[in-house]
N, C-alpha and C positions, 0 to 999 in steps of 0.2 A: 556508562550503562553496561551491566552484563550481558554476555552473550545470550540469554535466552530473553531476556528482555528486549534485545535488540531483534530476535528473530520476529516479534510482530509486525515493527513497520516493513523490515525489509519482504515477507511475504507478499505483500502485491507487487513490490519491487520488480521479483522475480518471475510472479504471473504475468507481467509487463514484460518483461525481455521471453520469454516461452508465446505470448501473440505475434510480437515480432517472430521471431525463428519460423514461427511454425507458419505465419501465415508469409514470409517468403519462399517456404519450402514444403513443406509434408502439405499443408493444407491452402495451398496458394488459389487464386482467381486461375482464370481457363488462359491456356496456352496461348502462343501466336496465332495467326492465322496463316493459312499456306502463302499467304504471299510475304510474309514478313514481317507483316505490321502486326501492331497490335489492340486486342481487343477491349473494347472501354471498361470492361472492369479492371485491367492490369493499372490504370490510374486508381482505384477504389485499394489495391491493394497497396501500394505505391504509399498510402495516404495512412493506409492502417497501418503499416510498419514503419511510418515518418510518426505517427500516433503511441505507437508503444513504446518508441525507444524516449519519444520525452514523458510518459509517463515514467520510466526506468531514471528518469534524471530527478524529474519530480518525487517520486516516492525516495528515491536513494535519498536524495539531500535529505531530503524530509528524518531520516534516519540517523542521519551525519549530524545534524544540527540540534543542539543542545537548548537555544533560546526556545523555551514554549512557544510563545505566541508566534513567533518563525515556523515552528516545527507546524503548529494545527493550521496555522494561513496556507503553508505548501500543503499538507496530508489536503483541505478540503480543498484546495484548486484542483487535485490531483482525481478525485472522487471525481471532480465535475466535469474534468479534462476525460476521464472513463467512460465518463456517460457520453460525454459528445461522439468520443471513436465509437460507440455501441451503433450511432446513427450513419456514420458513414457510410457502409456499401446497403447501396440499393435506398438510400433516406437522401442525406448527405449530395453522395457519390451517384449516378447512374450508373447502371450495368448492362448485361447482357437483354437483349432482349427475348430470349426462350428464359423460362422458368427452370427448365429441365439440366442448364446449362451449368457448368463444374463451381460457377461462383455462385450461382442460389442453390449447391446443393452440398457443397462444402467449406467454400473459405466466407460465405456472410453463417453460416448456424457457426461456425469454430470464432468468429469474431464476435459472435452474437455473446453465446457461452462464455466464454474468457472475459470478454469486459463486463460483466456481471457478477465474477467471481472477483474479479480483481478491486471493484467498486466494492464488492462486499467486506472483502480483504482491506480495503481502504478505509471504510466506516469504521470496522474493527479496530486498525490502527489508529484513528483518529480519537476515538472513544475511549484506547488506553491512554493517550496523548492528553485526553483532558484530566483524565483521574489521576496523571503524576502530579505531584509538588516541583516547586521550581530546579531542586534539586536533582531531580530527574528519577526519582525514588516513587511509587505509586503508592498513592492516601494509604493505603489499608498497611501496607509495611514501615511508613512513615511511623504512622499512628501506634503502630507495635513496639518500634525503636522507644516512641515519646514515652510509652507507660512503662519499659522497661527502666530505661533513664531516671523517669519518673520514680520506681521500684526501690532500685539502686540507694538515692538519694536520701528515701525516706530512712532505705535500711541504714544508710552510712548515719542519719542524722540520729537514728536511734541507738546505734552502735554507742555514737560521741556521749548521749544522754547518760548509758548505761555506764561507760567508764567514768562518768561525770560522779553518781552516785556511789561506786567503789570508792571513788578517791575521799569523798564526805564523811 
């Protein structure tokens, strides 16, 4: 598979490891609490960055793996395994109970957003996934290959006619 060919499936790949990252750090659930412990979204978040990195397994193979029917069974697990992490914090997972609180007001909309992109990214991927030949070649450039071959063929057989007739 060419490189740019290859960048379709790996695109949710990478929106999968960027939920991770971002929702352990830039866009995480709310702090500790002053005494130490910690607050019940810190499990919500726990859960969406144990959620992204197997998405990032799932999409990756899925990019690795050359068997069709392999490749579309992981790509559409992986779609659904997105949509499950979308329910986690606050569906899923309980959270904070103020509304106002750093996880209903940053790290569930940044988990919200991303696994919806990345679901999206995943249909995309899956959808070019059906339109390849077993080959791993998609129809439409398949298809261009066969009429050119095709072309080729007629012209070589016309070629042979033509000398056929010289020689007579």
């Amino acid at each position: 598979m060419s490189k740019t060919k290859l960048a379709v499936p790996l695109a949710p790949a990478l929106l999968s490891l960027a939920l991770s990252v971002g929702a352990a750090t830039v866009f995480s659930a709310c702090a500790r609490r002053e005494d130490g412990t910690w607050m019940n979204c810190h499990q919500c978040q726990n859960t969406v960055v144990a959620g992204g990195i197997g998405l990032v397994a799932l999409f990756g193979a899925s990019a690795a793996i050359k068997n069709k029917p392999t490749r579309i069974a992981l790509q559409a697990l992986a779609v659904i395994a997105s949509l499950f992490v979308f329910f986690i914090p606050g569906g899923i997972c309980p959270m904070c109970m103020m509304k106002t609180m750093r996880c209903y007001t940053v790290f569930q909309p940044f988990t919200r957003v991303m696994t919806v992109l990345i679901a999206a990214t995943g249909i995309g991927a899956l959808v070019d996934s059906l339109k390849m030949k077993k080959t791993g070649a998609p129809q439409a450039e398949a298809a261009q290959v066969d009429t050119v071959e095709a072309g080729t063929a007629s012209t070589d057989t016309n070629a042979r006619d033509t000398k056929k007739e010289i020689r007579a």
